[in-house]
N, C-alpha and C positions, 0 to 999 in steps of 0.2 A: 479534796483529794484523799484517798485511800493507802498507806503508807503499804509496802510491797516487803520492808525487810527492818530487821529491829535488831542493832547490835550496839558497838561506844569506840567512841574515838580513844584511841590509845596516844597520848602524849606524854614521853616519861613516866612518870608515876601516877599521871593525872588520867583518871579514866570518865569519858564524859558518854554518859546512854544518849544515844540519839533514834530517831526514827527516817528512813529512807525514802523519799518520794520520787517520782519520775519527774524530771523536769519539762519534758516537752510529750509532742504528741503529733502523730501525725492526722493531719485533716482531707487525707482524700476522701473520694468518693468509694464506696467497699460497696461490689455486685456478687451475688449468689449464681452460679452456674446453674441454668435451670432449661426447662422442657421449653422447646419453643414453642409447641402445641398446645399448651394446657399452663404452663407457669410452676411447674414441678419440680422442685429442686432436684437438683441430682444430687446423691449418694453414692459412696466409693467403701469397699469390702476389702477387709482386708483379707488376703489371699496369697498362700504358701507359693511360692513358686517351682517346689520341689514335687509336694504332693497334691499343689490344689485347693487343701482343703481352707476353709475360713476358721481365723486364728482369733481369738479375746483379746484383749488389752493385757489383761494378766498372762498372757504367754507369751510375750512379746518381749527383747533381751534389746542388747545394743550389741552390733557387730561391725569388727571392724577387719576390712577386704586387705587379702594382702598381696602383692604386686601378682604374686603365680597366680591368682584369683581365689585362695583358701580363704576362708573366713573365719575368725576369731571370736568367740561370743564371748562377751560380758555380761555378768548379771550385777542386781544392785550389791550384793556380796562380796563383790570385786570392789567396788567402788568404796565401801565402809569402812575400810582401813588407809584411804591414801590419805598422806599428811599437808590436810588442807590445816593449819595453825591460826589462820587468821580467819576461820569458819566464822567467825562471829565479834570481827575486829576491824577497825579503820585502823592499823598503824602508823605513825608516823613516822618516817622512813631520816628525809631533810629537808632541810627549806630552801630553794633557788626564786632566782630571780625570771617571772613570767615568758620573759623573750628568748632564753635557753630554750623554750620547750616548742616546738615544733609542730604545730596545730595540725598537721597531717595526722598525729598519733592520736588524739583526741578519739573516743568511738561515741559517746553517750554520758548525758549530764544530768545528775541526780540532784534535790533539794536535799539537806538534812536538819530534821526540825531536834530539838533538845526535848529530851522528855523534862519530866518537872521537878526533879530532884537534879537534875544536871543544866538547869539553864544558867548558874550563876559560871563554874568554868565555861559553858559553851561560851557566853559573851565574854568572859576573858581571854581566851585565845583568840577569840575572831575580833575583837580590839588589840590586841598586838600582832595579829596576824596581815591586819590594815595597816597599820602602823609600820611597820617594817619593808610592806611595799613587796615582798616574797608569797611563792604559793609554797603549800604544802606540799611533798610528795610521799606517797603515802600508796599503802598495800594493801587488799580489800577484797574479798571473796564470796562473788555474788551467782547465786544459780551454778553452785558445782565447780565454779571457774574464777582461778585466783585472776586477779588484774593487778597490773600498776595502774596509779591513777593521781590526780593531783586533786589538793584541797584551796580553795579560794573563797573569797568574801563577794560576792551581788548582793545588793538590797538591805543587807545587813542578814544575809541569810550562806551557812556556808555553801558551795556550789562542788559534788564531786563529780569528776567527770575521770572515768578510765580512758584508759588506753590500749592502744596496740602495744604489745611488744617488738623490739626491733626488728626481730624475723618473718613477721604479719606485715611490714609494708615492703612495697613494691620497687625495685630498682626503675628509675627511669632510663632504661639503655634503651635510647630511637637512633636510627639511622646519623637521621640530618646534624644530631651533637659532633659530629665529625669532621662535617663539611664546611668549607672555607669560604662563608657566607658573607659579600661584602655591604656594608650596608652604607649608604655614602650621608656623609655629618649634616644634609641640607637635609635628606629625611629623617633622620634622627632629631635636631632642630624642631621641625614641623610636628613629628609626633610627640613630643614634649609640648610641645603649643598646644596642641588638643589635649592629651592631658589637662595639664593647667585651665582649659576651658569648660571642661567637666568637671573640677573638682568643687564638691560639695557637701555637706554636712549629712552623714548615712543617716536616714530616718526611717527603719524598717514599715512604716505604719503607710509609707510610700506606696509600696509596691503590695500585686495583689495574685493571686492564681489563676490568670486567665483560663487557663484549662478549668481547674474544679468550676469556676464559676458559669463554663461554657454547659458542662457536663449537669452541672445542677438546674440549669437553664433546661435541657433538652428534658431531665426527668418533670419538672413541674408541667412543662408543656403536654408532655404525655397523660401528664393524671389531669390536666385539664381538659384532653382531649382534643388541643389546639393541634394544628399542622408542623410538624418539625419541618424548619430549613436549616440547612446548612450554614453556618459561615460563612463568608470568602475567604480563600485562604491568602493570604499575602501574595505577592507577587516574588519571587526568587529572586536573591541577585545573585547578579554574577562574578566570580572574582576580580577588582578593580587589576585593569594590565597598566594603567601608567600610577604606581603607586605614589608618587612624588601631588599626581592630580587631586586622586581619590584623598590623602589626608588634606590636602587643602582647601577641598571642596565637602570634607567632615568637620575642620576647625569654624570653616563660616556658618554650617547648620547648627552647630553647636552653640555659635555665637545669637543665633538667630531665636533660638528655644530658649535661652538663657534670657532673651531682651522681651522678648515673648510671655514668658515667667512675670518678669520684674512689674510691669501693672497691674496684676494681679497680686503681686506680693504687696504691692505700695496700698490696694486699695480696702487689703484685709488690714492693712496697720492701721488705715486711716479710718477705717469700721469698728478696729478694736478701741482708738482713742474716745471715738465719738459717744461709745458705748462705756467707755468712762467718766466721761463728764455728764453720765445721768447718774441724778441723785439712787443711791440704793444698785447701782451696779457690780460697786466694787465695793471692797475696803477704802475709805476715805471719798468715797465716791458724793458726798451728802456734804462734808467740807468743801471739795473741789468747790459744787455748785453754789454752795453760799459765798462762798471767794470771788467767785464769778461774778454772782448778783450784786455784790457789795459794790468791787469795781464797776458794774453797770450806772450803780447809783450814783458814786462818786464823781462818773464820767458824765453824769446827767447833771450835778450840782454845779460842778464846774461851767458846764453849757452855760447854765440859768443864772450864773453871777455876772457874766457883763451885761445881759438885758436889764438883771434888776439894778446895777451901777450906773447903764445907760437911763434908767428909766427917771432916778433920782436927777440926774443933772440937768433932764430936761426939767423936773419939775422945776 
């Protein structure tokens, strides 16, 4: 990874350099806009819309429209004196407790690696920062734009992740929050059942991108010069009308995938055991088996002691 920004955690008087990484990434499929005829990308100019004329990079401002439709121009000269303070700081603001915070506000989550004069405070705070069970909250000024954002421990690596400001998220005001919705206790009952029938242990490594993988599908095919088909696409449902049915007729499929599962899971245990008790499989894998062999033996000595006792009293 390529670190994107280089500033220090401010805590108190303790000041720790750290380096910024992106934490994630997205994996789609990225297409070029191109000539259908020839395979020629297209190209877009930039163009005044007053005079016409094509404009450089260098002459390009930032503006901003204002309701009568005037426009405001800004240059970076505008910009060089506002009081961004934390240009080159992780602040630390206070410490709460994780479940206060609101995962809606959450926008994007960065690594922070400790350069090498600051790795002895980085692991002391991010050990008392575990310790305490609290995330950081903490102020941080990334590409021109201050955020709130909170400071956590993953992996043993600190995790920031900004935020929205509280005037950046959206009121949920829908209609139906109004309406006198009755919902009667036997389907309620039921959809708790289902529930409880699906719950299961999140293992992201589960689930996969069917689209991207559809999509990279159709690109390999093309460069092999194989025939593209289609997918079928699912069949539609349609909204269940007797919903008291439709959940109960969801708890037993659910019950059914879940019994479904279960021989499979039993037969990867019974694969992994098997795969234990060969010598050099595992840790302790080479004792197992001599454990094994020994009681073999023993179980074979024991056999051959009433033959050879039988065999003396006949003598």
């Amino acid at each position: 990874m390529r670190s994107i920004w280089k500033g220090a955690i401010s805590f108190g008087l303790v000041t720790i350099p750290v380096k910024l990484y992106s934490a994630t990434e997205q994996k789609d499929v990225s297409f070029h806009q191109v000539h259908r005829e020839d395979g020629g990308r297209i190209k877009y100019k930039r163009v005044c819309t007053v005079d016409g004329q094509e404009v450089s990079y260098s002459d390009i401002a930032k503006g901003y429209e204002l309701p009568s439709g005037d426009m405001v121009v800004l240059t970076d000269e505008d910009f060089a004196d506002l009081p961004l303070t934390t240009s080159r700081r992780i602040d630390v603001l206070q410490f709460s407790p994780s479940d206060q915070i609101d995962p809606i506000y959450f926008a994007k989550s960065y690594y922070l690696e400790p350069e090498a004069q600051g790795a002895k405070p980085y692991v002391l705070l991010r050990d008392a920062l575990e310790r305490s069970g609290q995330v950081a909250i903490v102020k941080v000024a990334l590409r021109q734009r201050e955020s709130l954002a909170t400071l956590r421990v993953r992996d043993g690596i600190f995790v920031l992740e900004t935020m929205l400001w509280p005037d950046e998220v959206r009121e949920a005001d829908f209609p139906f929050l109004d309406e006198d919705i009755d919902v009667r206790p036997q389907e309620l009952k039921m959809a708790e059942s289902l529930i409880e029938t699906m719950v299961a242990d999140f293992d992201p490594e589960g689930y996969t991108d069917a689209y991207r993988e559809a999509v990279q599908a159709v690109i390999e095919a093309k460069v092999a010069g194989k025939e593209v088909v289609a997918p079928e696409a699912p069949a539609e449902e349609k909204p269940a009308v007797d919903l008291m049915a439709a959940l109960r007729a969801s708890v037993e499929a659910a019950k059914r995938e879940r019994e479904g599962r279960e021989p499979a899971r039993k037969e990867a245990a019974a694969s992994g055991a098997k795969s234990a008790a060969k010598p050099g499989t595992k840790p302790g894998g080479k004792a197992a088996a001599k454990k094994a062999a020994s009681g073999a033996e023993d179980a074979e000595d024991e056999e051959k002691a009433p033959r050879k006792r039988g065999a003396r009293r006949s003598a």
